[in-house]
N, C-alpha and C positions, 0 to 999 in steps of 0.2 A: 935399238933400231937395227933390223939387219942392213948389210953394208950390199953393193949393187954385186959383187962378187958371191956371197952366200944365195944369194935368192939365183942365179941364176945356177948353180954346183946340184948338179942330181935332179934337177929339173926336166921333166919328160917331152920332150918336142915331137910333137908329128909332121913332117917336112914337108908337103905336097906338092909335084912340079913332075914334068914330061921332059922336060931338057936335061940331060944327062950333066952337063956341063952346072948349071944352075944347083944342083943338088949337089954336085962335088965341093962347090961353092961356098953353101950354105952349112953342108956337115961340115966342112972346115973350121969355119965360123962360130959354130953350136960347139963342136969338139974342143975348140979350144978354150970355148970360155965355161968345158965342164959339163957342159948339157947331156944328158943321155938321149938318143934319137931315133926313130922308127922314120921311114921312109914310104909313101905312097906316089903312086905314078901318075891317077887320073882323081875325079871326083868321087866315083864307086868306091877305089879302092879305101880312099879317105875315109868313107863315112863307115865302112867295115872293119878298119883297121883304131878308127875312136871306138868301137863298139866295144873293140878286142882288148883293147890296152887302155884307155880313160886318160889319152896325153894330158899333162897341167896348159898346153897352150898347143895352136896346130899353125903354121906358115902354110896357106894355099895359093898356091897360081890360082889364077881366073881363069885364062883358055887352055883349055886343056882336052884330048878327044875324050869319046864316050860318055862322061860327064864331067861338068865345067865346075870351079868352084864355088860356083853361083846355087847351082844346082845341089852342091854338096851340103851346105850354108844351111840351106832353107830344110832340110833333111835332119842333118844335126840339130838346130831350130826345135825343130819336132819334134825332140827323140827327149823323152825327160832325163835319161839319165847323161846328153851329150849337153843340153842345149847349154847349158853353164861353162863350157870351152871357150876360152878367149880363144877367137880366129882375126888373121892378121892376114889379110890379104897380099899376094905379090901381084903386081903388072906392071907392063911395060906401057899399056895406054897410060894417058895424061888427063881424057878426061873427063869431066867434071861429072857428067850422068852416071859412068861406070860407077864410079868410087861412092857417088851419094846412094846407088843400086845395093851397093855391097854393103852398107852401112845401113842400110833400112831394112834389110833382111838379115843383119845379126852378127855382120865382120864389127869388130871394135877399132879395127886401125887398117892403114895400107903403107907398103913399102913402094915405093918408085923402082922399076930396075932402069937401069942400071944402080944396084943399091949399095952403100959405103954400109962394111961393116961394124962399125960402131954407131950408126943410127939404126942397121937389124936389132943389135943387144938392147940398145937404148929403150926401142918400143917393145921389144918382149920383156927387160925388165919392169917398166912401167904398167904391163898387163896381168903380169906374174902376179905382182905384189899388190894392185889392185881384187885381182883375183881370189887372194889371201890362200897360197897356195900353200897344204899342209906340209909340214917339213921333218914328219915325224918319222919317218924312213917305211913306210908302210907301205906294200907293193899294191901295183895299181890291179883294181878289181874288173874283171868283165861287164859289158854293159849290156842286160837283155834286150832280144833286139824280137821279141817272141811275135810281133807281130808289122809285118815293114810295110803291107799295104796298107796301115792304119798310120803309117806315119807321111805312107808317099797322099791320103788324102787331105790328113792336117795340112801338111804343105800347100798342096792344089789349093784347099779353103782358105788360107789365109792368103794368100795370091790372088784367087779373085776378088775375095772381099775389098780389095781398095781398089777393085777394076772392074764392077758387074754393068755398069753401063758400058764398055766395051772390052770386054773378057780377050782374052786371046784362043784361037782355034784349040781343038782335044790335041791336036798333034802340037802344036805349039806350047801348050799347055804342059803335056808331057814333059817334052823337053827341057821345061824351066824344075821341071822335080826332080829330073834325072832317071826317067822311063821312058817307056813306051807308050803309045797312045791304046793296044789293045790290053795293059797291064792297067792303064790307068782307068780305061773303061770298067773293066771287070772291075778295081776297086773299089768304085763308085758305088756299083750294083750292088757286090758284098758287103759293103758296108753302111751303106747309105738308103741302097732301096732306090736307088736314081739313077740314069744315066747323066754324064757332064752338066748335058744341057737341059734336063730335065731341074736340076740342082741350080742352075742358073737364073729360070727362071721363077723357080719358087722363091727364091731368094730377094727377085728381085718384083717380085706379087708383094713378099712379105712388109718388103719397104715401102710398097706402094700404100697398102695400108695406112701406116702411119703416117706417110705426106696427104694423105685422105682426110686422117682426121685432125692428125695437128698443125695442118699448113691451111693457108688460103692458097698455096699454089694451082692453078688450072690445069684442068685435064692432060690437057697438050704437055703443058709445060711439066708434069709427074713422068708422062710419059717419055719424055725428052732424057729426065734428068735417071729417069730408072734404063737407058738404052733402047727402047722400042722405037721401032722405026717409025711410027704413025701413031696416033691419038686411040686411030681405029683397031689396029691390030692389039694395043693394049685393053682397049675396052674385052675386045672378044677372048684374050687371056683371062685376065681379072673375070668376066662373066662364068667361062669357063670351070674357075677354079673354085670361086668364093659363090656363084649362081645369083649373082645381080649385076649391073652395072657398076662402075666406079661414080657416078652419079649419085644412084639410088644407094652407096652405101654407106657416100660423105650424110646424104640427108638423113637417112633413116637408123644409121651408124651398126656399131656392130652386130646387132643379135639378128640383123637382116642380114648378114653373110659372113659369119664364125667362121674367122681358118681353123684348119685341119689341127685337131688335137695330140696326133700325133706325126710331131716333124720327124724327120729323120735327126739324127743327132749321131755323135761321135764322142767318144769319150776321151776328154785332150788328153789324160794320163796313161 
């Protein structure tokens, strides 16, 4: 069994933080207990600098400018050769939303700041060795990043997906992947064949479907639970899309209004 000393010796940190102070802090802390360390200043640089180097474990702030560790999170997430990073959150908030936020988008742990140095070691030893971090002295390999509007969509899409009844605005949206809203539009289009909210509501047509046919739920109430404002503006969608009523296609079922054979789709690899 290795001893809490070995596992942390030659171990790759990626350090993330805007406070100059904070980071002098932390490389102290890392340095002394052996750690080898790379330094990023905001969320960007985070998710370019795991690209470049493949840290065994990353320390991110949460607030941070241009993009937030939040932002960074859901990027690496997406990125197949990052997503396996244990990330370990720092903040100073206490609470409870943040941290169950960070935690649902793919942090493994959070530190408190003001943080005692032997609880930083503590939970990076326990993610390390969870992690099952190879120790065979092999230098860390580059991670292709050949296509990044394909990853800032995967993120978008899995973000709305637990929020299509009430999504959050393109600009807002952006900001949670760590772009821009005319970057993330153009993605959409390149890759999808959609704009945002063209993808929004297909998505949410698509559901509609299925509470059509496998629910007793009522009109209103599909419409409720898929986000449309009205019974009626969902009817005139759904008629729209699929050429019947959501009525006529609970009774008459599918081969009265076949969705579209070809979705857009995305290839999570």
């Amino acid at each position: 069994m290795l001893n809490s000393r070995s596992i942390l010796t030659d171990a790759h940190i990626l350090v993330v933080d805007d406070q100059p102070d904070q980071l002098r802090l932390l490389i102290d802390i890392l340095r002394g207990a052996g750690c080898r360390i790379s330094i990023a200043f905001d969320g960007s640089q985070a998710y370019q600098r795991a690209l470049a180097i493949a840290p065994d474990l990353i320390l991110m702030d949460v607030r941070m400018p241009r993009m937030d560790g939040f932002a960074a999170c859901r990027l690496l997430a997406e990125t197949p050769g990052t997503r396996a990073i244990p990330i370990i959150f720092l903040t100073a908030a206490h609470g409870l939303d943040e941290r169950l936020e960070g935690l649902d988008i793919g942090g493994v742990d959070y530190v408190l700041k003001p943080f005692e140095p032997a609880e930083v070691l503590a939970r990076i030893r326990v993610h390390l060795a969870r992690a099952g971090r190879n120790k065979d002295g092999q230098a860390d390999e580059p991670i292709s990043d050949a296509s990044g509007d394909k990853v800032i969509v995967r993120a978008a899409i899995r973000h709305l997906s637990e929020r299509l009844s009430a999504p959050p605005t393109v600009e807002q949206l952006a900001r949670l992947v760590g772009t821009n809203e005319k970057r993330l539009s153009q993605a959409f289009r390149e890759n999808l064949g959609q704009t945002v909210f063209e993808y929004v509501r297909s998505e949410r047509l698509g559901i509609a479907q299925r509470l059509l046919t496998g629910t007793q739920l009522s009109i209103a109430n599909i419409a409720e639970e898929i986000g449309f404002s009205s019974a009626a503006n969902f009817a005139t969608a759904f008629r729209e899309r699929f050429g019947v009523t959501p009525s006529t296609y609970r009774d008459e079922g599918p081969a009265h209004g076949s969705p579209d054979t070809d979705e857009p789709s995305l290839d999570p690899t």
